[in-house]
C-alpha positions, 0 to 999 in steps of 0.5 A: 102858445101862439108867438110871431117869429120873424127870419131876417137878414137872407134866413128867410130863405130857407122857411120858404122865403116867408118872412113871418110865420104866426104859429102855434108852439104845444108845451114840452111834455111835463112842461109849465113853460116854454124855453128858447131851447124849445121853440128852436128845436121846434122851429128846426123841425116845423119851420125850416125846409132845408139847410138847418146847419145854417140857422142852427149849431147842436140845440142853439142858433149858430154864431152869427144869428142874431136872436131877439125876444121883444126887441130884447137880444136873447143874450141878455135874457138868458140865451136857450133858458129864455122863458117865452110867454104868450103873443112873444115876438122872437127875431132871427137875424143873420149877420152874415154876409158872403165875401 
């Protein structure tokens, strides 16, 4: 499934600085769709380069980190059950700053 995902906010930083990646995301074995909760752990596998703890919290992004599926927050969507389809834009934004 080809999707455009997008790090904001300093979470560039840990994909190589590289703010947009347009990738190609395989289906989950046995699988007709594909989850939030399965692009995050392959974007935890394929994508991030070091410090996964700060994009990520067991299977889910941590709080703080903003999710968007269209311009849609992922909350509204059904969080880790999202659906994503085709050419989906998906949004990574960290809220945090340092203090």
């Amino acid at each position: 499934m080809h999707l455009t995902l997008e790090f904001g906010g300093g979470l560039e930083l840990l994909c190589e600085s590289v703010k947009i990646h347009n990738v190609n995301v395989d289906l989950p074995k046995g699988a007709d769709k594909l989850s939030m909760r399965d692009l995050l752990a392959w974007v935890r596998t394929n994508l991030i380069k070091e410090r996964p703890e700060m994009f990520m919290k067991g299977e889910s992004v941590r709080p703080g980190v903003l999710g968007l599926v269209n311009d849609c927050d992922w909350e509204l969507s059904g969080q880790l059950d999202t659906t994503l389809e085709e050419k989906d834009l998906v949004v990574f934004i960290s809220t945090l700053h340092g203090g």
